[in-house]
C-alpha positions in Angstrom: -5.3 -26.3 -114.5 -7.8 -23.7 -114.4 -11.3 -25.7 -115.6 -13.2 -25.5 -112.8 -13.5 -28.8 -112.2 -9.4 -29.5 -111.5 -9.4 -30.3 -107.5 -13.5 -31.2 -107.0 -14.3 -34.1 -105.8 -16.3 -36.4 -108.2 -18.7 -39.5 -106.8 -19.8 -41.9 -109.7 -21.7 -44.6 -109.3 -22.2 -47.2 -112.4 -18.2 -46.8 -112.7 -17.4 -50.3 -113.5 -17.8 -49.6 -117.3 -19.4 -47.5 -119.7 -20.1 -43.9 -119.1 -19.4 -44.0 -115.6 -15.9 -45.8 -116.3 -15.2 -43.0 -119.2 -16.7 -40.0 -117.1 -13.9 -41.3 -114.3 -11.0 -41.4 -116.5 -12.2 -37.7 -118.4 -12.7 -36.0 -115.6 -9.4 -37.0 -113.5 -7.4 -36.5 -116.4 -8.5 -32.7 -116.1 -7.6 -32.9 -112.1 -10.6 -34.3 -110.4 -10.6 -36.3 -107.3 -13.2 -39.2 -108.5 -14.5 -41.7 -106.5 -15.7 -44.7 -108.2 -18.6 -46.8 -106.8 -20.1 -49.3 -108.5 -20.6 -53.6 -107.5 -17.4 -55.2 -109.2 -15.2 -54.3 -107.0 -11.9 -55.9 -108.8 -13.3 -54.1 -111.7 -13.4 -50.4 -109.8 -10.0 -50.9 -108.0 -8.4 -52.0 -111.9 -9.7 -48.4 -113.2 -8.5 -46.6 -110.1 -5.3 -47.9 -110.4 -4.7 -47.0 -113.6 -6.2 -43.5 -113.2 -3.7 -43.5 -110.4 -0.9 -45.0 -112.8 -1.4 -41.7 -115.2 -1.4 -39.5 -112.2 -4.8 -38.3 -111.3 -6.7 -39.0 -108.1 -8.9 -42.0 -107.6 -10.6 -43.7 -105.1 -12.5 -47.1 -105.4 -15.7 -48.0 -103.3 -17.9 -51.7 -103.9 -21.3 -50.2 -103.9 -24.7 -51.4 -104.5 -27.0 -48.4 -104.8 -30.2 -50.5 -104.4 -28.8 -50.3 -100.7 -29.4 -47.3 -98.7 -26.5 -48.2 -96.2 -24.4 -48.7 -98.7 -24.9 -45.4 -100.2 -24.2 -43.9 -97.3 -21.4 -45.3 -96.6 -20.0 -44.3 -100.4 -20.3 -41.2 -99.3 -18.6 -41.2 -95.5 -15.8 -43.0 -97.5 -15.5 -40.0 -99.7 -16.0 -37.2 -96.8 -12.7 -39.8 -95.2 -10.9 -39.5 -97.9 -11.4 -36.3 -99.7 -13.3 -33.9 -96.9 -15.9 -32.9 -99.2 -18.1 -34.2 -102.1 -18.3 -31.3 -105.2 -20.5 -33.5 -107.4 -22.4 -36.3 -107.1 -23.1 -38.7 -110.5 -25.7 -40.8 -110.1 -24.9 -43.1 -113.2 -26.2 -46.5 -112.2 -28.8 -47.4 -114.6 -30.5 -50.9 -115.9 -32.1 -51.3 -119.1 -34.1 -55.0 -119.4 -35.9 -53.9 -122.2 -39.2 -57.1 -123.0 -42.9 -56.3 -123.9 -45.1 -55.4 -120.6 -47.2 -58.3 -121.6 -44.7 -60.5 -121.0 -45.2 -59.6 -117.1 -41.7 -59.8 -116.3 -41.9 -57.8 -112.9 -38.6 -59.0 -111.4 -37.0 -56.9 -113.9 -39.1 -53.9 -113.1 -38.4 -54.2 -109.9 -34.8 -54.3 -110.6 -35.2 -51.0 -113.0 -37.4 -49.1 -110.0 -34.5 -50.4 -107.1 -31.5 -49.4 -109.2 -32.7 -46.1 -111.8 -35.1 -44.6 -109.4 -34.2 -45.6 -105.8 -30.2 -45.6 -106.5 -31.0 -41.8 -107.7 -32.7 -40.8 -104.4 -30.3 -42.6 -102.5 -27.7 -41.0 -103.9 -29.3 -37.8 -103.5 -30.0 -38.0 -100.1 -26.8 -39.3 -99.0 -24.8 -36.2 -101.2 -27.2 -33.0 -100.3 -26.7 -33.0 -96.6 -23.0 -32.4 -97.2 -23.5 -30.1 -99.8 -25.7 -28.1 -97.8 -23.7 -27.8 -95.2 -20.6 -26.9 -97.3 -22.8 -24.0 -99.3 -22.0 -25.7 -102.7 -22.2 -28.5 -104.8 -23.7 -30.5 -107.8 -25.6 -33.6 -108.5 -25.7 -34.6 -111.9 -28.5 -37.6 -112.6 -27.8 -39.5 -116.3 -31.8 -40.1 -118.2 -32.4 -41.4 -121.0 -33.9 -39.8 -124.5 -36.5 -42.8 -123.4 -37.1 -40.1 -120.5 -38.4 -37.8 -123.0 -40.4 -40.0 -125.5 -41.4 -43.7 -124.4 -39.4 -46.1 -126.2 -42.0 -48.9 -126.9 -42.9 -51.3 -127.4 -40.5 -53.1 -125.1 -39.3 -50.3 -123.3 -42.0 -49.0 -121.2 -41.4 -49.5 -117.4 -37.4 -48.3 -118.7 -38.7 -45.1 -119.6 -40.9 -44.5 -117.1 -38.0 -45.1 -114.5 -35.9 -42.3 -116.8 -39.2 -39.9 -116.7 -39.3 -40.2 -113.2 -35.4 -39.5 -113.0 -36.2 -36.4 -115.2 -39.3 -35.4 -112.8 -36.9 -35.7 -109.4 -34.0 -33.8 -111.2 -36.4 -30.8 -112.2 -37.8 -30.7 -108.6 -35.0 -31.1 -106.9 -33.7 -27.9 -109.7 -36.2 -25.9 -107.9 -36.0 -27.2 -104.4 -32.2 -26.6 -104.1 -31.1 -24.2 -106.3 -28.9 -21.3 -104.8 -25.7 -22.5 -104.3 -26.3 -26.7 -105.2 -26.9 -27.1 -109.1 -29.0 -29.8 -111.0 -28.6 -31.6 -114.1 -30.1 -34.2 -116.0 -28.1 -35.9 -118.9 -30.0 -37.6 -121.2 -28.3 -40.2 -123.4 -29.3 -41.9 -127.0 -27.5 -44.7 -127.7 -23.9 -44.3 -126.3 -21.6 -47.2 -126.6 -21.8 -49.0 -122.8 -22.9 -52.2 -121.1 -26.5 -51.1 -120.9 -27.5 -52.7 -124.1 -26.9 -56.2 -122.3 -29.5 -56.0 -119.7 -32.2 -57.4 -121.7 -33.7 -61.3 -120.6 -36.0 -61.4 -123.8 -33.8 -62.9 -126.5 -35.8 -61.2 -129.6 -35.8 -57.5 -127.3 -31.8 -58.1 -126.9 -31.8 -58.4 -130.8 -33.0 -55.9 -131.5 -30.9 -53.6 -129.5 -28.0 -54.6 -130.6 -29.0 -53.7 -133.8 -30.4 -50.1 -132.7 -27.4 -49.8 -131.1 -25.0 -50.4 -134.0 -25.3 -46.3 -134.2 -24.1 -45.8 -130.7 -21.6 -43.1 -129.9 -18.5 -43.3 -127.4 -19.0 -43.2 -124.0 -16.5 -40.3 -124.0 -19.6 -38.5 -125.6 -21.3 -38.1 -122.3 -18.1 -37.9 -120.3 -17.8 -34.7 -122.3 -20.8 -33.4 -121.4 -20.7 -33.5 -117.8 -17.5 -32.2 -118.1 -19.5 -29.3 -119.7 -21.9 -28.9 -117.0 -19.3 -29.2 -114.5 -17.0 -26.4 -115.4 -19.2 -23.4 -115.6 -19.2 -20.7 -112.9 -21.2 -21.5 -110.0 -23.8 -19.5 -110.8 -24.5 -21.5 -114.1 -26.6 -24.2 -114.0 -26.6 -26.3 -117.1 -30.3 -27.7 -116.4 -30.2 -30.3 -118.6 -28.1 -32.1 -121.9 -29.8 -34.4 -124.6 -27.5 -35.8 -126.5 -27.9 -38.5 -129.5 -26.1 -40.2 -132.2 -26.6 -37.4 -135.1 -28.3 -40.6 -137.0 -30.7 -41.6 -134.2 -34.2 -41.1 -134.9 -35.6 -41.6 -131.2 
């Protein structure tokens, strides 16, 4: 299988369902080695069983990435495993979307630890080893709230997704040479995110917004994308929407 991305070795985190669940089962169905991280663990080790089951390469790893340690040690388990980490999807997102009058600051903290600090810390456990193997990718999923605030309600969301957009682009410039960046930027895709919402008339409306949503497979396809050019291509960023989304 000649698709540049049969034999690398894949590190998802936010595997457990949704886009990090399909990404896993599209990309080792084209000959990837994934390694799924993510908190459920029963959850991961059900996934990599099956990818295992239809004969692809799969590796399951219980992983909170609003802890550093824990990260890191995603990522030793990988280098055990495997020997090498070719990409590095930082998936793991949390949407609680409420109005920022409602002060609700335990769930901002929550969006900071996991869509901003679960980034970095995925980032700086991955680059060392791709600098020191010459080559690799890290692939950060946004938001189209990254681009244009989506308020009222989601305000501190977006600005967790325009800060994920602000350290992809820097860390574009600050690498670039052999280790590529890119920033994915959903609309509404069919997933678990929708659910993170503690502001009953906030969760109503989203699950009507997201009655457009696309499959998850959407964005598995577009990482694909990014993954397979030639090493010298650097797909910088994808937006991607439902074709009826507004936003």
């Amino acid at each position: 299988m000649s698709n540049n991305i049969s034999g690398k070795v894949v590190v998802i985190t936010g595997a457990s369902s949704g886009l990090g669940e399909s990404t896993a089962r599209y990309l080792a169905a084209r000959g990837a080695k994934v390694v799924l991280a993510a908190r459920r663990e029963e959850r991961l080790q059900a996934i990599a069983e099956e990818i295992r089951a239809a004969g692809g390469d799969a590796l399951a790893v219980a992983t909170d990435v609003t802890v550093q340690a824990q990260v890191q040690a995603l990522v030793a388990a990988t280098l055990e495993q495997f020997g090498r980490i070719d990409v590095m999807v930082n998936n793991s997102g949390l949407m609680a979307i409420a109005p920022i009058a409602q002060g609700r600051t335990d769930e901002w903290d929550r969006m900071i630890d996991i869509n901003i600090k679960g980034v970095l810390y995925g980032i700086a456990a991955a680059l060392p080893v791709m600098q020191q193997q010459n080559s690799g990718h890290i692939i950060n999923i946004a938001s189209v709230a990254g681009i244009k605030v989506f308020a009222p309600g989601g305000t501190v969301y977006s600005a967790t997704k325009f800060a994920v957009r602000a350290i992809t682009e820097g860390l574009r410039m600050e690498v670039g040479g052999n280790i590529r960046a890119t920033l994915v930027s959903p609309g509404a895709v069919d997933s678990e995110l929708k659910y993170g919402s503690a502001d009953e008339a906030s969760t109503q409306n989203l699950n009507e917004f997201y009655k457009q949503a696309i499959a998850a497979e959407s964005v598995a396809r577009a990482i694909a994308y990014a993954i397979e050019q030639p090493a010298d291509v650097d797909i910088s960023e994808v937006v991607l929407r439902p074709t009826v989304q507004e936003f």
